[in-house]
Structure formats: structure tokens, C-alpha cells
mmCIF file of the N, C-alpha and C atoms, coordinates in Angstrom:
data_MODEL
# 
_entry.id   MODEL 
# 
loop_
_atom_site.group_PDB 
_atom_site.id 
_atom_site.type_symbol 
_atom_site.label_atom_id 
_atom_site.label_alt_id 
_atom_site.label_comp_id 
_atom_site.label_asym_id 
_atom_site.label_entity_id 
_atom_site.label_seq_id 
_atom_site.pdbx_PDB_ins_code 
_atom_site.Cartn_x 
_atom_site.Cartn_y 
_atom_site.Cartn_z 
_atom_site.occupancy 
_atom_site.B_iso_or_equiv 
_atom_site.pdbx_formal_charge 
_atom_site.auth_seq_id 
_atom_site.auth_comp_id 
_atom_site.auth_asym_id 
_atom_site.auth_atom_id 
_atom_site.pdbx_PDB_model_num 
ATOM 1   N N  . UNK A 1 1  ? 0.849  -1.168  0.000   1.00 0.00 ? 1  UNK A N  1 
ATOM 2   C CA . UNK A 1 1  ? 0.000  0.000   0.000   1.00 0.00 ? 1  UNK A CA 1 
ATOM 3   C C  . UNK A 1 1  ? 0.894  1.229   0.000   1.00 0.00 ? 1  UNK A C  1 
ATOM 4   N N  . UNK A 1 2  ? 0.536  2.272   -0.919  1.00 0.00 ? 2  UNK A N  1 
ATOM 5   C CA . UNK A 1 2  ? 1.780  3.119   -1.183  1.00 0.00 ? 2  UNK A CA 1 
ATOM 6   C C  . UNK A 1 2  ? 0.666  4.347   -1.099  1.00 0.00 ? 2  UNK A C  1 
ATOM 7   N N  . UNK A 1 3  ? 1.040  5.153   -0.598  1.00 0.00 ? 3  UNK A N  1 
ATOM 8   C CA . UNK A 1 3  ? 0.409  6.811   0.546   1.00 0.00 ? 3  UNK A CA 1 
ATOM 9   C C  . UNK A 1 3  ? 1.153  7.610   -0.318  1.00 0.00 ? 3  UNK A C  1 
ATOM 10  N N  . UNK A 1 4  ? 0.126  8.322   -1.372  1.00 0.00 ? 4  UNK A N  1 
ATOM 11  C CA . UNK A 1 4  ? 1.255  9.516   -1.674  1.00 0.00 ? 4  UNK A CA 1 
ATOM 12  C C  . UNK A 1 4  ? 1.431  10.991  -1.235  1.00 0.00 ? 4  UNK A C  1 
ATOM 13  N N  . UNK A 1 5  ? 2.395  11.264  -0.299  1.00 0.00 ? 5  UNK A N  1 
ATOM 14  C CA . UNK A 1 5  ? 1.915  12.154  0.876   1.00 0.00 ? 5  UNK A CA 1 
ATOM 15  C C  . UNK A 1 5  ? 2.036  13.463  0.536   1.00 0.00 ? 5  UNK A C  1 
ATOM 16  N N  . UNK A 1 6  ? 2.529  14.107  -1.182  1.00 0.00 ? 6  UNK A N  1 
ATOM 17  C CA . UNK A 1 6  ? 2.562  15.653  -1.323  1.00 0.00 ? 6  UNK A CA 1 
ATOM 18  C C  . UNK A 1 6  ? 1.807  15.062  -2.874  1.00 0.00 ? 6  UNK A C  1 
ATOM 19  N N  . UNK A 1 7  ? 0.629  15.571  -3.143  1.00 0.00 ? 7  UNK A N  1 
ATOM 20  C CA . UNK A 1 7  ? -0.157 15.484  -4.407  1.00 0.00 ? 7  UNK A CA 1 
ATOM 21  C C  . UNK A 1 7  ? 0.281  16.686  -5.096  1.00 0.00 ? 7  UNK A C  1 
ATOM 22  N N  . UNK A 1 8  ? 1.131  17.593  -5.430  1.00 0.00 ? 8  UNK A N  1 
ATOM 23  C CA . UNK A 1 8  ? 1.105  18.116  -5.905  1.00 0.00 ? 8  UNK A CA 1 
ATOM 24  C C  . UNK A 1 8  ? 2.644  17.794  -7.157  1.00 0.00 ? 8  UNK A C  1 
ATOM 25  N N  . UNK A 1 9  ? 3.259  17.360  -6.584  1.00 0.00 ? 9  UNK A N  1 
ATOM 26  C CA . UNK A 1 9  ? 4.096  16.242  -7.328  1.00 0.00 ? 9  UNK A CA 1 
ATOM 27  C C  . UNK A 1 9  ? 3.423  15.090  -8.111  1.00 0.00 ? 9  UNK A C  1 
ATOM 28  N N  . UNK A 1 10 ? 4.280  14.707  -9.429  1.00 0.00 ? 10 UNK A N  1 
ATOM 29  C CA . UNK A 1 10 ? 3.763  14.189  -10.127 1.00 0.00 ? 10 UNK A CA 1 
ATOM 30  C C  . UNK A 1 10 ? 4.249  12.593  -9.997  1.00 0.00 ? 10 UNK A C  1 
ATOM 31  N N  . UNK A 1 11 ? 4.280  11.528  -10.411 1.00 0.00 ? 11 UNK A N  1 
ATOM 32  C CA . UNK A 1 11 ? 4.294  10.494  -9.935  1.00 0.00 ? 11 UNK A CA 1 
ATOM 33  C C  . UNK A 1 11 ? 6.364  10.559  -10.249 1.00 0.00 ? 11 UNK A C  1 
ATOM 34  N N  . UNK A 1 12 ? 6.051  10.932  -11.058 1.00 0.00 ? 12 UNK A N  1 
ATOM 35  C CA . UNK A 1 12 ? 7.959  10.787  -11.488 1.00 0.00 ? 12 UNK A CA 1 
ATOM 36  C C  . UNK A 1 12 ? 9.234  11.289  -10.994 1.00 0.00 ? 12 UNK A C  1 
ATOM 37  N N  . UNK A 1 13 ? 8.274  12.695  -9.607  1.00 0.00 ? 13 UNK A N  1 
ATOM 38  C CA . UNK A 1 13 ? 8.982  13.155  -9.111  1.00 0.00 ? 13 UNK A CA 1 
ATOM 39  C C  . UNK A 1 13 ? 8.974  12.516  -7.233  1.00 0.00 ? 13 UNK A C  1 
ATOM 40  N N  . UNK A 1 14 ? 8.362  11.289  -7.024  1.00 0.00 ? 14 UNK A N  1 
ATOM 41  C CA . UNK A 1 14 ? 8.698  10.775  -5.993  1.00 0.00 ? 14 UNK A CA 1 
ATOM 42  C C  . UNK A 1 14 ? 9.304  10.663  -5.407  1.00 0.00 ? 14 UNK A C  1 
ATOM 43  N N  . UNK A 1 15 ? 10.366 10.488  -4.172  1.00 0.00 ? 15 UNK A N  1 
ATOM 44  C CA . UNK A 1 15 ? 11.232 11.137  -3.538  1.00 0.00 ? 15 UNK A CA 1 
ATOM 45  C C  . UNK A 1 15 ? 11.303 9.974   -2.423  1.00 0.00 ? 15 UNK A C  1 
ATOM 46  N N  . UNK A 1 16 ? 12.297 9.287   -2.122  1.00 0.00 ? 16 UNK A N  1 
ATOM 47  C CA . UNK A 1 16 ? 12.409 8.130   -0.784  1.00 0.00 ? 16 UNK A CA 1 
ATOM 48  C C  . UNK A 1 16 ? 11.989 8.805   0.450   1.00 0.00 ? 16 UNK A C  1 
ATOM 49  N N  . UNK A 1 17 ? 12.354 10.064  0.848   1.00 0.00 ? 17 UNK A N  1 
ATOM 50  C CA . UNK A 1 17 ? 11.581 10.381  1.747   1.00 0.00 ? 17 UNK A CA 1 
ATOM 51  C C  . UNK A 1 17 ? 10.455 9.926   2.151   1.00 0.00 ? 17 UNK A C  1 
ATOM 52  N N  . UNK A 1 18 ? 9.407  10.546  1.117   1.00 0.00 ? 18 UNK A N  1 
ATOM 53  C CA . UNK A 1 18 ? 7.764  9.778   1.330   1.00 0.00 ? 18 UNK A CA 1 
ATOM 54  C C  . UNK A 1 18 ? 7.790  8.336   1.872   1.00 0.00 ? 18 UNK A C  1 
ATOM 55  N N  . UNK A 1 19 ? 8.744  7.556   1.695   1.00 0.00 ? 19 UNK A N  1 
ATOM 56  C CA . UNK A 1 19 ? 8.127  6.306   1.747   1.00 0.00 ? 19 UNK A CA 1 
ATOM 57  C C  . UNK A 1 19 ? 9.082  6.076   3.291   1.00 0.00 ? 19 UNK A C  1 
ATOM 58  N N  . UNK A 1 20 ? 10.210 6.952   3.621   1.00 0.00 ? 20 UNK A N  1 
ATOM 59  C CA . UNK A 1 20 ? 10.862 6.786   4.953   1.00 0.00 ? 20 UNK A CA 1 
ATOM 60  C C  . UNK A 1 20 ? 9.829  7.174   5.727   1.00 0.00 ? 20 UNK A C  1 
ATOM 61  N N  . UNK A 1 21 ? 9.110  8.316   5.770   1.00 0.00 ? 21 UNK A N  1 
ATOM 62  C CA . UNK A 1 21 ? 8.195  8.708   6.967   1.00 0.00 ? 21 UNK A CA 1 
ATOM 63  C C  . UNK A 1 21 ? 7.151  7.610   6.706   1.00 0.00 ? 21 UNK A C  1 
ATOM 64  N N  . UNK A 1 22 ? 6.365  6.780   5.571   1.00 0.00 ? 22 UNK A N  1 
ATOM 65  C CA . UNK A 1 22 ? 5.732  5.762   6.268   1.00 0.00 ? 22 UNK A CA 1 
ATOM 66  C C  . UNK A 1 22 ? 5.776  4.646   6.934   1.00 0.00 ? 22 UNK A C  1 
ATOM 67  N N  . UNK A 1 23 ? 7.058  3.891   6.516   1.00 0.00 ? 23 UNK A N  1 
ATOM 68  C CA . UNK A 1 23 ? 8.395  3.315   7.186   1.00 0.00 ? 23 UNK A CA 1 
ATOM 69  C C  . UNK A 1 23 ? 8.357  3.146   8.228   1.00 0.00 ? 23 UNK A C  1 
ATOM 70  N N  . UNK A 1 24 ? 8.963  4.497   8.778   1.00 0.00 ? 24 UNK A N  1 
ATOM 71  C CA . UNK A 1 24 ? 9.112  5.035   10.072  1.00 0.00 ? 24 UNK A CA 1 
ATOM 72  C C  . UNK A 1 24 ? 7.646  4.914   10.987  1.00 0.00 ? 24 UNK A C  1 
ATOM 73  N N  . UNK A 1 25 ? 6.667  5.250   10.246  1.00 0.00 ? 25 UNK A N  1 
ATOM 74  C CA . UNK A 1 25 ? 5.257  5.270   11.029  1.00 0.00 ? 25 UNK A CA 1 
ATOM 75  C C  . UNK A 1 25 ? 4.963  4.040   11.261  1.00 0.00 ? 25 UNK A C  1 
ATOM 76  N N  . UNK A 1 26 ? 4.976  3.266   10.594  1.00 0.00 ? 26 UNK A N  1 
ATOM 77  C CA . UNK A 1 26 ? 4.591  2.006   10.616  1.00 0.00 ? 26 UNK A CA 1 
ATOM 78  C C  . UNK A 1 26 ? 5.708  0.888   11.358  1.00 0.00 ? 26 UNK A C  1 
ATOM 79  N N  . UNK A 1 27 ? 6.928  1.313   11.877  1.00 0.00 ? 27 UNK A N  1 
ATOM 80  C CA . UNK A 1 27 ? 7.890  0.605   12.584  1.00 0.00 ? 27 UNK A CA 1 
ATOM 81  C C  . UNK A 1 27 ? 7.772  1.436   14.152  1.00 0.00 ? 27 UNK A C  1 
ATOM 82  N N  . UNK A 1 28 ? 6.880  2.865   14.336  1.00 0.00 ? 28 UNK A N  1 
ATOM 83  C CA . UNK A 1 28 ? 6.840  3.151   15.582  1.00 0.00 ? 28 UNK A CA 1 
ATOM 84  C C  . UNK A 1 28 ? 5.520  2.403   16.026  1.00 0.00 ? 28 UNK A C  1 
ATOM 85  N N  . UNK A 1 29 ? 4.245  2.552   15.050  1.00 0.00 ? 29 UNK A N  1 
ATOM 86  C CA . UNK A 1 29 ? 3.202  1.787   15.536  1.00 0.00 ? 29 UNK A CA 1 
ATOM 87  C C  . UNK A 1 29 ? 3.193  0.090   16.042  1.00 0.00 ? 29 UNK A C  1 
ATOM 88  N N  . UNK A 1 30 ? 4.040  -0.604  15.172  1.00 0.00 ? 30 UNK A N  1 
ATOM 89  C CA . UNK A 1 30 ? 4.738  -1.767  16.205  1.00 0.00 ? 30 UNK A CA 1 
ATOM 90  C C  . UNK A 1 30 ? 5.125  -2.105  17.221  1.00 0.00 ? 30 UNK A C  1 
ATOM 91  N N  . UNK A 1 31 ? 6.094  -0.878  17.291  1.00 0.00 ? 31 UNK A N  1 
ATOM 92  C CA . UNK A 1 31 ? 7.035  -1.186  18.084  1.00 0.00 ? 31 UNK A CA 1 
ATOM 93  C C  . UNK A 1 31 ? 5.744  -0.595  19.518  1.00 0.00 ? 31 UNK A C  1 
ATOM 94  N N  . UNK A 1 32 ? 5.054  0.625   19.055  1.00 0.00 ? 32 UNK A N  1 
ATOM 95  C CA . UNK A 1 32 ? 3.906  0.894   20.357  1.00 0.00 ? 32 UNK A CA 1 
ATOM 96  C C  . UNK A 1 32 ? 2.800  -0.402  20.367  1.00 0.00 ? 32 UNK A C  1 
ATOM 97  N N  . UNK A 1 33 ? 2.509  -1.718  19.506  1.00 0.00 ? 33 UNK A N  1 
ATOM 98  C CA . UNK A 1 33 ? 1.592  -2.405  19.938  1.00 0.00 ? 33 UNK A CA 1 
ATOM 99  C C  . UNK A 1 33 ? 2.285  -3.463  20.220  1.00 0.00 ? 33 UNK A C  1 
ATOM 100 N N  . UNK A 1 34 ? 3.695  -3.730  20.428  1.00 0.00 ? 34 UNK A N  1 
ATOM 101 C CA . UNK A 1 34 ? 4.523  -4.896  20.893  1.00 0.00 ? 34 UNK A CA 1 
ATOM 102 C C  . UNK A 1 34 ? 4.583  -4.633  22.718  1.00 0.00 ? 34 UNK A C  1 
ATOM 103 N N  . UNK A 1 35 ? 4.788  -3.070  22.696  1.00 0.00 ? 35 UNK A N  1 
ATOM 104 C CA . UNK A 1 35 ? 4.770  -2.663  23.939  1.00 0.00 ? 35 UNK A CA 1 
ATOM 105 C C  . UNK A 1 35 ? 2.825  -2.620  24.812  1.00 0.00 ? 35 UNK A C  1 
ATOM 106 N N  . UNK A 1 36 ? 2.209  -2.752  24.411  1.00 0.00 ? 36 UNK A N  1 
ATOM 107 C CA . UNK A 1 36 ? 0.792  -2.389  24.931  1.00 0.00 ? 36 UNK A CA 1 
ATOM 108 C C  . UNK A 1 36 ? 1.064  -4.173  24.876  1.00 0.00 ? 36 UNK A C  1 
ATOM 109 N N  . UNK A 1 37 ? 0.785  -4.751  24.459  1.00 0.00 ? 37 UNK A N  1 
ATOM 110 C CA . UNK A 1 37 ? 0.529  -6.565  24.307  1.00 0.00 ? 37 UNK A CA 1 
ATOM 111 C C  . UNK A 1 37 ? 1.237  -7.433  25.624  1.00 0.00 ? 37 UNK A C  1 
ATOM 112 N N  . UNK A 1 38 ? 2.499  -6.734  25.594  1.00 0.00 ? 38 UNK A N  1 
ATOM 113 C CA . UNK A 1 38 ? 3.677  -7.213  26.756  1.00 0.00 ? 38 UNK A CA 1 
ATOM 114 C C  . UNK A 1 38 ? 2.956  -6.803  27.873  1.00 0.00 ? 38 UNK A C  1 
ATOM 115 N N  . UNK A 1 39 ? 2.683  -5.431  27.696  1.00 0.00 ? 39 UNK A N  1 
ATOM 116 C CA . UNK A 1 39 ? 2.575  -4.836  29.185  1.00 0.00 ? 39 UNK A CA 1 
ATOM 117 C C  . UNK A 1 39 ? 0.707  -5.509  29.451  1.00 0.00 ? 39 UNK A C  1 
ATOM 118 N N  . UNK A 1 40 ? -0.492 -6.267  28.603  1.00 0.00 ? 40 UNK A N  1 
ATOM 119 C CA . UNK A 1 40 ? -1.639 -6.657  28.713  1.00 0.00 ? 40 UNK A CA 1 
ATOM 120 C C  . UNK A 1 40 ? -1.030 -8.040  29.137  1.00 0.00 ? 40 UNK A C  1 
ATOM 121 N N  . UNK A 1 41 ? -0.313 -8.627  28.719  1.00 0.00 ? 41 UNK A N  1 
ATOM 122 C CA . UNK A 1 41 ? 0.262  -9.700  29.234  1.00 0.00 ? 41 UNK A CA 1 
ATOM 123 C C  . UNK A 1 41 ? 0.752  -9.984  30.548  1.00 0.00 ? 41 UNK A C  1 
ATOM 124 N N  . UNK A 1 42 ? 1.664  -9.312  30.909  1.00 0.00 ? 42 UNK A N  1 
ATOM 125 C CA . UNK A 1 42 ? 2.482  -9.003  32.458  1.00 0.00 ? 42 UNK A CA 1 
ATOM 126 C C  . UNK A 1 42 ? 1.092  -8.913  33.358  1.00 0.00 ? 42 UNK A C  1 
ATOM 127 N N  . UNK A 1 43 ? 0.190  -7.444  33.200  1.00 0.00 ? 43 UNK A N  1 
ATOM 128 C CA . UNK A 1 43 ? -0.810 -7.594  33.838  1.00 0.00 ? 43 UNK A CA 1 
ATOM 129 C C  . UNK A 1 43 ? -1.732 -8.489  33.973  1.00 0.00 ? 43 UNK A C  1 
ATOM 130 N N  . UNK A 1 44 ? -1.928 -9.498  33.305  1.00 0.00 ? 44 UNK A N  1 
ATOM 131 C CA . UNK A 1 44 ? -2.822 -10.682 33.143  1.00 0.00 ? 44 UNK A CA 1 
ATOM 132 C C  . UNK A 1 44 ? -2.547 -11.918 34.100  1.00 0.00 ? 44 UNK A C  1 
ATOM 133 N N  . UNK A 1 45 ? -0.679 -11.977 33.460  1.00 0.00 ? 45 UNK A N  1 
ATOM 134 C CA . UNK A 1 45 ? 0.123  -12.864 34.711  1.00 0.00 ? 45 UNK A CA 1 
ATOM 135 C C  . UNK A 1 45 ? -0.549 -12.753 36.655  1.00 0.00 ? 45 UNK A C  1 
ATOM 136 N N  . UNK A 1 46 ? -0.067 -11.324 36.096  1.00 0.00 ? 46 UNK A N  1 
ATOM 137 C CA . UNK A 1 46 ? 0.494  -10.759 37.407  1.00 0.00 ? 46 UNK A CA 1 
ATOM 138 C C  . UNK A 1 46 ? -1.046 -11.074 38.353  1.00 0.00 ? 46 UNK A C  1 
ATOM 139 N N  . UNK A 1 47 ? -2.598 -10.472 37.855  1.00 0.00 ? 47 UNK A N  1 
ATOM 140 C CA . UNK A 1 47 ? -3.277 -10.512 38.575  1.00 0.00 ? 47 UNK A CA 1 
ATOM 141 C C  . UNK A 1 47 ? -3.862 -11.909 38.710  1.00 0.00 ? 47 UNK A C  1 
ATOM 142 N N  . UNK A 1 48 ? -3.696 -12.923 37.599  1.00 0.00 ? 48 UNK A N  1 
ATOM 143 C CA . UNK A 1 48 ? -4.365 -14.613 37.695  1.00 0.00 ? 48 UNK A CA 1 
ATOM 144 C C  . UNK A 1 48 ? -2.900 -15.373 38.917  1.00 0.00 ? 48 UNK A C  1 
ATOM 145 N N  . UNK A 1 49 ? -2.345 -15.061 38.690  1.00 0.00 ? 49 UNK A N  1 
ATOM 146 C CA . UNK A 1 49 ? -0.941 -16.137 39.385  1.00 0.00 ? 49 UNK A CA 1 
ATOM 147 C C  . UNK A 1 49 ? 0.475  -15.051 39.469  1.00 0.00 ? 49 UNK A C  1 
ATOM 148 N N  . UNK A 1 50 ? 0.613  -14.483 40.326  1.00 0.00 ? 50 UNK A N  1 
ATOM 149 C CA . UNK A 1 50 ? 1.940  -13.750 40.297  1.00 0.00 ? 50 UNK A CA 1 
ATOM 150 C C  . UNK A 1 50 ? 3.183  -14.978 40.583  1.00 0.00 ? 50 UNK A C  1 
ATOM 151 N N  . UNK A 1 51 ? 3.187  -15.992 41.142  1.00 0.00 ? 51 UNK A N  1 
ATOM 152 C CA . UNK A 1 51 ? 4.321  -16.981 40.444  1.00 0.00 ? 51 UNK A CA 1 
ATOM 153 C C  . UNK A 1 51 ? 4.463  -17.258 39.245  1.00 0.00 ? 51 UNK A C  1 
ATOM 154 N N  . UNK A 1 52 ? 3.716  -17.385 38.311  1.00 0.00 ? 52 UNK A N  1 
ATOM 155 C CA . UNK A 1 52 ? 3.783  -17.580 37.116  1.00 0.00 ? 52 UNK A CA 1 
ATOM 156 C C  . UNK A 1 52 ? 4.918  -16.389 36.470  1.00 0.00 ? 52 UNK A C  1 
ATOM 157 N N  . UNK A 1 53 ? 4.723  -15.640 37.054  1.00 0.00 ? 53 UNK A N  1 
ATOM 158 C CA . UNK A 1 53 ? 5.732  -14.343 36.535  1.00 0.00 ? 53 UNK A CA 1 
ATOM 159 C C  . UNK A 1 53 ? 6.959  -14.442 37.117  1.00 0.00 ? 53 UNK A C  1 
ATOM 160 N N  . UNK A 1 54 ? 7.019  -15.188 38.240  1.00 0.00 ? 54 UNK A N  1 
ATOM 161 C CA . UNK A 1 54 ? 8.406  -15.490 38.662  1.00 0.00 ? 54 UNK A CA 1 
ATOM 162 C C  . UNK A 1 54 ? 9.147  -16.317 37.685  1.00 0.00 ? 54 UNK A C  1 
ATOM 163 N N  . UNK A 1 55 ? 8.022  -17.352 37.845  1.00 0.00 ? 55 UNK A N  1 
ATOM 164 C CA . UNK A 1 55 ? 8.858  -19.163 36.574  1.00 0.00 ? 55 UNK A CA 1 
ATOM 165 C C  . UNK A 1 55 ? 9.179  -18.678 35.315  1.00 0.00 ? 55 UNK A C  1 
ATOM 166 N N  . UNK A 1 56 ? 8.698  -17.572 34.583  1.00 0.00 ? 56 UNK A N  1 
ATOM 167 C CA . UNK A 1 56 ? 9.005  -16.799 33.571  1.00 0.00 ? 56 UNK A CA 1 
ATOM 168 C C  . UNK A 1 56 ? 10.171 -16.366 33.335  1.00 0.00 ? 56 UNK A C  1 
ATOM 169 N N  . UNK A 1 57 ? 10.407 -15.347 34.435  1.00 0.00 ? 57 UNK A N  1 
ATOM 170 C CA . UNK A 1 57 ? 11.496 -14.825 34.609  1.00 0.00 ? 57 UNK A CA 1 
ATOM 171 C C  . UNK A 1 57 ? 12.680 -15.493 34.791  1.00 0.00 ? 57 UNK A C  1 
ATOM 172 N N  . UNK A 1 58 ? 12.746 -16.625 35.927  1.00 0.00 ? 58 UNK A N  1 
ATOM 173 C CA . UNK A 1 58 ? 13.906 -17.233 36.407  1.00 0.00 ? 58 UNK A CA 1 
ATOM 174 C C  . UNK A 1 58 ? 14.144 -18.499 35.410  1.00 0.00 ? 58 UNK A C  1 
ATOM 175 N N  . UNK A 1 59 ? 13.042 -19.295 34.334  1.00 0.00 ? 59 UNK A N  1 
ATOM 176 C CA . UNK A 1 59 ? 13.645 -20.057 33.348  1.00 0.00 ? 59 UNK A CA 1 
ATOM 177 C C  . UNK A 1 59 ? 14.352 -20.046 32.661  1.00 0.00 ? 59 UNK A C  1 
ATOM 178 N N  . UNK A 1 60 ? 15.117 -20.795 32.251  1.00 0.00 ? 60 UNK A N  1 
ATOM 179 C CA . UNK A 1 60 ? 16.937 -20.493 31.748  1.00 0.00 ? 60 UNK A CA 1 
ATOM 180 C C  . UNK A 1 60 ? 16.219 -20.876 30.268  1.00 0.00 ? 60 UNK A C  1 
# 
């Protein structure tokens, strides 16, 4: 899926930029729903069995 983010440019004058800032958007939105999932997780541990979060931690 390709966002073309200044319409006033014509297709030939495309520019890597454009496609770094969606890149970029789309590697911070990850990286923010890798972090929300972990942290729904931990809390899930934590309030059903807080040992369970120990055996987690201390398994080699």
C-alpha cells in the first residue's frame, strides 16, 4: 500500500523520503503495539498467578 503524501508532485517526481516517513510510522506503531501486548500480558500474569511471573522470569 503506497500513501502519496505531497499530491502536488507528479508520480515521477517521488522522492524516498515519502516512503521513509511511512516506514518510520509504521515501525513506531509496532514497536507501540509490541509494547501495549507485553505490558496486557504481564498484567494478566500478574493478577491470575503472580508466580507464574516469577517461573518466567527465572527459566533459563
Amino acid at each position: 500500500m503506497c500513501v502519496d503524501l505531497v499530491s502536488s508532485k507528479s508520480d515521477d517526481d517521488s522522492e524516498p523520503e515519502e516512503y521513509e516517513v511511512v516506514s518510520r510510522a509504521r515501525l513506531l506503531l509496532r514497536v507501540f503495539a509490541w509494547f501495549v501486548e507485553s505490558t496486557l500480558v504481564f498484567a494478566h500474569l500478574r493478577i491470575s498467578d503472580p508466580l507464574t511471573v516469577v517461573t518466567l522470569l527465572v527459566r533459563p
